[in-house]
MMTF fields as JSON, N, C-alpha, C and O atoms, coordinates in Angstrom:
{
  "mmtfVersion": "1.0.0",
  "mmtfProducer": "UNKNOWN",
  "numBonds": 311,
  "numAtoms": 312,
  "numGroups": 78,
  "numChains": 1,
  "numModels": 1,
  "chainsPerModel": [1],
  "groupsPerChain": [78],
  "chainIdList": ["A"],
  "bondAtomList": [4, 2, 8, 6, 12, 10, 16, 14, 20, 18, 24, 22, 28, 26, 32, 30, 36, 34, 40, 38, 44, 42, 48, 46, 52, 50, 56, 54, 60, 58, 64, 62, 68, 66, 72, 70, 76, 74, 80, 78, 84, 82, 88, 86, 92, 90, 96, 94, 100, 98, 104, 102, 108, 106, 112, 110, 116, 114, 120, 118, 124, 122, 128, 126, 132, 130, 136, 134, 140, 138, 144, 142, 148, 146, 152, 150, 156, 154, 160, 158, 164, 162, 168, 166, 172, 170, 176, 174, 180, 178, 184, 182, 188, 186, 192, 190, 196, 194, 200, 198, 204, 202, 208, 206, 212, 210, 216, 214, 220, 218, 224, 222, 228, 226, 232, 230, 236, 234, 240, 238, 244, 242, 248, 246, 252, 250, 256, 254, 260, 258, 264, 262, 268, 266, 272, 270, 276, 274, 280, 278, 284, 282, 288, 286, 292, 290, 296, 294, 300, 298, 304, 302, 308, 306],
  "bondOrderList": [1, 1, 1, 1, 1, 1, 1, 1, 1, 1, 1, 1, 1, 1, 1, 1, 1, 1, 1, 1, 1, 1, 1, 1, 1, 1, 1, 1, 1, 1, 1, 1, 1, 1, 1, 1, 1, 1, 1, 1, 1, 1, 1, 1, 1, 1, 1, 1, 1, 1, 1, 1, 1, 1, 1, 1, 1, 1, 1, 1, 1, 1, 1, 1, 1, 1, 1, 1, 1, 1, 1, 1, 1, 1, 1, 1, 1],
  "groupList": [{"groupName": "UNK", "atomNameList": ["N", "CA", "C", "O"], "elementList": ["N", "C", "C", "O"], "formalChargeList": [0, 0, 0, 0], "bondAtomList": [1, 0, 2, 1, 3, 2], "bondOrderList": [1, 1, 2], "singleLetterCode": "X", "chemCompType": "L-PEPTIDE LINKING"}],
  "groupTypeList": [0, 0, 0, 0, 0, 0, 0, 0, 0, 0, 0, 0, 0, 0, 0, 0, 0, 0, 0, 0, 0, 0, 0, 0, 0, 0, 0, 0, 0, 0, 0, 0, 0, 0, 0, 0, 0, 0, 0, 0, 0, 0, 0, 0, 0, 0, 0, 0, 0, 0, 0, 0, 0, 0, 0, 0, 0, 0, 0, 0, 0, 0, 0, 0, 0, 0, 0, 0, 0, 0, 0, 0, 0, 0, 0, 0, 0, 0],
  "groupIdList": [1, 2, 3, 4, 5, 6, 7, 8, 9, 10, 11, 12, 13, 14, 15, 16, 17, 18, 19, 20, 21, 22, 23, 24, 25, 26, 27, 28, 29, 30, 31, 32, 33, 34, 35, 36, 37, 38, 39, 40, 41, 42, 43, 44, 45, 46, 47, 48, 49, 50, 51, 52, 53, 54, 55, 56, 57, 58, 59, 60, 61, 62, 63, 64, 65, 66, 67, 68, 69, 70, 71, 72, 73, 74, 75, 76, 77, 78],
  "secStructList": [7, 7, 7, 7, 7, 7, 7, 7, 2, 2, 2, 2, 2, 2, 6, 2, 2, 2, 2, 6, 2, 2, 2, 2, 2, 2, 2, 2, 2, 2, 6, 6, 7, 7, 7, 2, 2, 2, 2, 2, 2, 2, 2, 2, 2, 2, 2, 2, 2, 2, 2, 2, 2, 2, 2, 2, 2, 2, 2, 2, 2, 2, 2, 2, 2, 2, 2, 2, 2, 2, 2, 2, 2, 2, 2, 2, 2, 7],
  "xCoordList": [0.842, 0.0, 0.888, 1.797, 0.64, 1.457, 1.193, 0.149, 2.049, 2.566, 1.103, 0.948, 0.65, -0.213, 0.547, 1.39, 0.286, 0.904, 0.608, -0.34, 1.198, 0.537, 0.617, 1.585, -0.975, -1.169, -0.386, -0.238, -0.066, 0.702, -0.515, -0.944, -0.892, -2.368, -1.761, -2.117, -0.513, -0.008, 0.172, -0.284, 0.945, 1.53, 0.432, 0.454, -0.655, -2.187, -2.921, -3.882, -2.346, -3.126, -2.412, -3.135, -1.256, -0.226, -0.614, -0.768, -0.866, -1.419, -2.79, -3.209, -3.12, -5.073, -4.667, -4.961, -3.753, -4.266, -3.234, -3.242, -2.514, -1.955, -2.696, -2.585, -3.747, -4.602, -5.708, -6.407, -5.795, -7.141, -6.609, -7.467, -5.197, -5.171, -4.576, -4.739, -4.005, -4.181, -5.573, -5.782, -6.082, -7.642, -8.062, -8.475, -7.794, -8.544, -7.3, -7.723, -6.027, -5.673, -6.076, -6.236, -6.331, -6.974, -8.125, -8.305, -9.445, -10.129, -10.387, -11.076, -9.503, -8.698, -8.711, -9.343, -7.374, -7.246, -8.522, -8.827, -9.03, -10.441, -11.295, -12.216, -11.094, -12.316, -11.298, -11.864, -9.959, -9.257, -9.544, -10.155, -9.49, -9.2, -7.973, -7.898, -6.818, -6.096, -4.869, -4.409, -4.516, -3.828, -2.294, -2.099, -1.334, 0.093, 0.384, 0.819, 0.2, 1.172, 0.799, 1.695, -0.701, -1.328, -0.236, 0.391, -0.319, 0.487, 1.504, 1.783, 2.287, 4.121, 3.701, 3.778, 3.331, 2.941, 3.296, 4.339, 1.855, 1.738, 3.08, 3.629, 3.751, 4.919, 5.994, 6.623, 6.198, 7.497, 6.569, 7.223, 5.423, 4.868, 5.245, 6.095, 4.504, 5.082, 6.919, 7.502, 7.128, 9.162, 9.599, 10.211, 9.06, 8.96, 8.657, 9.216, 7.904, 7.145, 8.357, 8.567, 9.086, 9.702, 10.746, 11.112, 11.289, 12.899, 12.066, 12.444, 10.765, 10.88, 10.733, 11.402, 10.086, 10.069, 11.33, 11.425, 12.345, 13.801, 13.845, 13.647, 14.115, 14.726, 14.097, 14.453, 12.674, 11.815, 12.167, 12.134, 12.374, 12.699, 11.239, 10.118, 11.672, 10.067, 9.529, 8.652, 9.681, 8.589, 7.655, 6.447, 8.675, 7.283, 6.481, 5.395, 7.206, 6.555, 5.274, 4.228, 5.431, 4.309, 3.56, 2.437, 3.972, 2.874, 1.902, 0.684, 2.748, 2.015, 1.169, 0.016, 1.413, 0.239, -0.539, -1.652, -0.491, -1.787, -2.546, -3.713, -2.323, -2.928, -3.662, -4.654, -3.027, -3.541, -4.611, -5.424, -4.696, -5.597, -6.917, -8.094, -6.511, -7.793, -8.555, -9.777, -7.655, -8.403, -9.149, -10.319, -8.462, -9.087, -10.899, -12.057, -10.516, -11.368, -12.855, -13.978, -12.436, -13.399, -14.18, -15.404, -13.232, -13.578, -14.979, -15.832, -14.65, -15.442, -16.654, -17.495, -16.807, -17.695, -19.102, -20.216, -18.173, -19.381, -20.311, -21.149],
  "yCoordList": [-1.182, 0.0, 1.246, 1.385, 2.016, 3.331, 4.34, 4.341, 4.86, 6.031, 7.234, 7.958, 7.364, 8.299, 9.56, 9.778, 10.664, 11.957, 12.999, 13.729, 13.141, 14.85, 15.42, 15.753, 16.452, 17.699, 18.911, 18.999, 19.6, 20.887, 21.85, 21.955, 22.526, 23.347, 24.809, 25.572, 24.822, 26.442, 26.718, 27.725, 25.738, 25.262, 25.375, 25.948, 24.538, 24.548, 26.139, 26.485, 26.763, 28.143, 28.987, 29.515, 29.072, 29.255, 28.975, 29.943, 27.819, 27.812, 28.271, 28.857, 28.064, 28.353, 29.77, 29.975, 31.072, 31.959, 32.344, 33.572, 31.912, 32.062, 32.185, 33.082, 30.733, 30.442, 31.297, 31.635, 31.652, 32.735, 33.784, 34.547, 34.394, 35.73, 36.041, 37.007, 34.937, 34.669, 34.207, 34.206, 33.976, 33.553, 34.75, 35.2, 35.42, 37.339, 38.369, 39.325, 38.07, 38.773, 38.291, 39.128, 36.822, 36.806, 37.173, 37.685, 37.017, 37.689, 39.557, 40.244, 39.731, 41.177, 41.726, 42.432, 40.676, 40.515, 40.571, 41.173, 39.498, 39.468, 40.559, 40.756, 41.347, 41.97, 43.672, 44.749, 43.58, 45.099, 45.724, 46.726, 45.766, 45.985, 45.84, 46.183, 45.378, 44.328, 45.401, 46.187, 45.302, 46.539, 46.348, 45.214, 47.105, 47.081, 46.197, 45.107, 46.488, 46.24, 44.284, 43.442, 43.967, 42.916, 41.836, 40.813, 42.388, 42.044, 41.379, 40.182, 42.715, 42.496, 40.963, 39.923, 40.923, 39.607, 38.685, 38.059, 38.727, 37.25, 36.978, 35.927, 38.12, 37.867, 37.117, 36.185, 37.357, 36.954, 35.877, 35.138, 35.435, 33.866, 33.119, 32.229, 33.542, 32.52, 32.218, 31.393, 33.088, 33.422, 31.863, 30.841, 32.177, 31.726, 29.955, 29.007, 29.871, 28.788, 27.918, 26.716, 28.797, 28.189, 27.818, 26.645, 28.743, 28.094, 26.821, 25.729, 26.804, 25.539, 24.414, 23.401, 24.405, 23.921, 22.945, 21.74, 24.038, 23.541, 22.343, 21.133, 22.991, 21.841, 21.271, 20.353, 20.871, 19.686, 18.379, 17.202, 18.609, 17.75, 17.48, 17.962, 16.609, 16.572, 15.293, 14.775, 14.821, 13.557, 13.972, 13.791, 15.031, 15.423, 16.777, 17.174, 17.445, 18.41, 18.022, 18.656, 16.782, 15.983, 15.246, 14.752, 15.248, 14.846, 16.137, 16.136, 17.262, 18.63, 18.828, 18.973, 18.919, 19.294, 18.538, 19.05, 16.965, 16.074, 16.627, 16.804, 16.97, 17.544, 18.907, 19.283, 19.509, 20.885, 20.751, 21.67, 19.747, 19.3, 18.721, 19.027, 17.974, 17.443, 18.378, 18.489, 19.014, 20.085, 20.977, 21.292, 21.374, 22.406, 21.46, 21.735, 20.785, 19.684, 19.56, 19.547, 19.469, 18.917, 20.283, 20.336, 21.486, 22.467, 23.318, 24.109, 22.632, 22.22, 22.149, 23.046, 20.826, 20.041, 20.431, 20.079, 21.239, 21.975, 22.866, 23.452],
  "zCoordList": [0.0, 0.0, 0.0, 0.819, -0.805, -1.364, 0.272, 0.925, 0.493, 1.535, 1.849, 0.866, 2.36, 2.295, 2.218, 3.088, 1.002, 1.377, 2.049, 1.757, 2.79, 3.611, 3.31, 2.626, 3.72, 2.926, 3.982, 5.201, 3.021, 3.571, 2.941, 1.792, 4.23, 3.945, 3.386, 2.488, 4.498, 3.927, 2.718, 2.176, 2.091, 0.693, -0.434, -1.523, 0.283, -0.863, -0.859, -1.546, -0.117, 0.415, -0.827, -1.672, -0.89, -1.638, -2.778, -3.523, -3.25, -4.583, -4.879, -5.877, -4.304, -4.338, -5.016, -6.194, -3.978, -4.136, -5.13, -5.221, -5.767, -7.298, -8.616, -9.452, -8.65, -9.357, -9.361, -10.316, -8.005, -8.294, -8.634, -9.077, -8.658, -8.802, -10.752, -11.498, -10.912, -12.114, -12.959, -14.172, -12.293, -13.222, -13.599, -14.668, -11.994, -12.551, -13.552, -14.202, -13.548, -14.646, -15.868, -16.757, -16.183, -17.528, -17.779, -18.884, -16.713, -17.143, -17.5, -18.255, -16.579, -16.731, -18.66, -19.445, -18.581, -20.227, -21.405, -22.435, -20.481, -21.973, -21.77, -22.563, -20.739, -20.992, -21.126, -20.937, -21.434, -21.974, -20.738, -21.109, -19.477, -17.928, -17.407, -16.227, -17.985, -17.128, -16.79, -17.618, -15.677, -14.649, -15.206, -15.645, -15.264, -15.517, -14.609, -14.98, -13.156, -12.174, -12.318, -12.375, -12.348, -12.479, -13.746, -13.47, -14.817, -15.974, -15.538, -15.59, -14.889, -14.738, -13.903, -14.557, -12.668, -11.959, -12.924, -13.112, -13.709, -14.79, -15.055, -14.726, -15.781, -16.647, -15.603, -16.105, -14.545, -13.298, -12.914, -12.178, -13.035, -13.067, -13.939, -13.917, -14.844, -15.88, -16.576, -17.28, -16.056, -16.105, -14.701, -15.012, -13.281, -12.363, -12.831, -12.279, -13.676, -14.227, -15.08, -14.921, -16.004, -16.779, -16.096, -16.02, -15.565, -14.511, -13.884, -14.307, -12.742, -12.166, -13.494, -13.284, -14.639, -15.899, -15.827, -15.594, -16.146, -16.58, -15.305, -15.416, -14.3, -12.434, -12.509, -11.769, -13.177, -12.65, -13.932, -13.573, -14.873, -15.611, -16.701, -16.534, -17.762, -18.55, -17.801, -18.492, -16.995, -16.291, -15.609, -15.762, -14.175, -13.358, -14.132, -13.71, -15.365, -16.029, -16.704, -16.568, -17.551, -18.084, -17.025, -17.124, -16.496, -14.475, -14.391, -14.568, -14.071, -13.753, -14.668, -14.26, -16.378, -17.509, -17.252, -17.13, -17.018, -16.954, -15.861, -16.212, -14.657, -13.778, -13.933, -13.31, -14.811, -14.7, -15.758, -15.853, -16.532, -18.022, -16.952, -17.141, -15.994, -15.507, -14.731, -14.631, -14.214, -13.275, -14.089, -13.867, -15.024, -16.055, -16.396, -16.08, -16.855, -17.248, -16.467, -16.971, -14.987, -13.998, -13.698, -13.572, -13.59, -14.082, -14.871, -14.469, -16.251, -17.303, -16.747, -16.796, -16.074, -16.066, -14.74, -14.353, -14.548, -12.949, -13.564, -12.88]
}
């Protein structure tokens, strides 16, 4: 029987509020609203994104897209 993993709540807090604050610069975007300072963020995210990209290697990278495809997905589906 596989290890149970522990959740690190701080860590998930951390992401939660990434995702939400990026959800609202894109909608920012689509709707021609979207703040400078908001922008620069995205840009040092997704910069932020690519360096961990590189250190993580393409295994757990293609781990992370499948995840972020399902979530997107389930998403979808609400």
């Amino acid at each position: 029987m596989p290890k149970q993993k522990k959740i690190d709540f701080d860590w998930e807090a951390v992401i939660n509020g990434n995702r939400i604050g990026i959800h609202q610069v894109f909608e920012s975007i689509k709707n021609g609203q979207v703040d400078e300072q908001e922008l620069e963020k995205l840009q040092n995210f997704v910069q932020f994104s690519l360096a961990l990209m590189q250190l993580s290697g393409p295994t757990k990278w293609a781990q992370a897209k499948m995840n972020a495809e399902m979530m997107n997905y389930l998403k979808e589906e609400k």
